[in-house]
N, C-alpha and C positions, 0 to 999 in steps of 0.2 A: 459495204452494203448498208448497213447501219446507219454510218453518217447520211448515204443519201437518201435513205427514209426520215431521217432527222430531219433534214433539208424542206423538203416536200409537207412533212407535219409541222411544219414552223413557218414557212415564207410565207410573207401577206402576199404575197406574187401568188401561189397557189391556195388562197383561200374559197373561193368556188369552189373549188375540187375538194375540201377536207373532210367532209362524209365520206366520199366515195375513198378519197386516202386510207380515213380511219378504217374502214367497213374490211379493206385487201388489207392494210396492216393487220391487223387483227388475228387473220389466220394463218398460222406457221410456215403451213407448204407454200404461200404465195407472199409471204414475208421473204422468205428464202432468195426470193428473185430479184433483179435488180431494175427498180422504179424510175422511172423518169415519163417527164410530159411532154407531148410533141402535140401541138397543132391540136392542144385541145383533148388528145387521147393519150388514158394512163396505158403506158407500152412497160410489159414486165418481162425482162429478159433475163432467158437462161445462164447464160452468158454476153456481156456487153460488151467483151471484147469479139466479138465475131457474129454479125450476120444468122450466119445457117443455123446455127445451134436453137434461131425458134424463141417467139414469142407471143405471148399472149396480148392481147391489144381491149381494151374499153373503151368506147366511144357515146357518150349522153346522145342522144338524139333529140334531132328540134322538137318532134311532136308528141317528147316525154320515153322513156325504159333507155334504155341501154343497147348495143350493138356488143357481144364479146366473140373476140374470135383467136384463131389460133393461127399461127405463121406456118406450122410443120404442117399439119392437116389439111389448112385451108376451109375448116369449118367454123361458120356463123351461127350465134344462137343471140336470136333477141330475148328481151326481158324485161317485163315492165316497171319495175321497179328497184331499188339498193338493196334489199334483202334476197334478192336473189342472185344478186353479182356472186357472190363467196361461192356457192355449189356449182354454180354456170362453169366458173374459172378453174375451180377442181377438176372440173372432167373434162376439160381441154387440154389441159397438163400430159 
């Protein structure tokens, strides 16, 4: 898990995204989970070997905030800015 947090705070491939990297690095409960970028959205998974076990998904939006949502739920909460990623992603968990 580590390494691919590693990964992700180091590739110049992923330099766009290193605010929003640092901001989810940052707090434990959502360090915990396993990071990867698909298609532009940081997707944090409970487990990465399986599908169902559920994932939190972050999406930038073109006309500015954030889209975060959950895979188990099915619930969306926008948000206009990076300071509010960290509590958003808490409560989707």
């Amino acid at each position: 898990m580590a390494a691919q947090w590693d990964a992700l705070l180091r590739d110049d491939a992923f330099a766009d995204y290193l605010p929003l990297t640092r901001r989810i690095h940052a707090q434990e409960r959502l360090r915990s989970l396993f990071p990867f970028y698909s298609m532009g959205m940081l997707r944090l998974s409970r487990d990465h070997t399986s599908r169902q076990a559920g994932e939190i998904r972050i999406s930038p939006l073109r006309g500015g905030g954030y889209r975060v949502e959950s895979t188990t739920t099915g619930e969306q909460i926008h948000v206009a800015a990076l300071d509010q990623l960290v509590d958003t992603a808490l409560s989707l968990l």
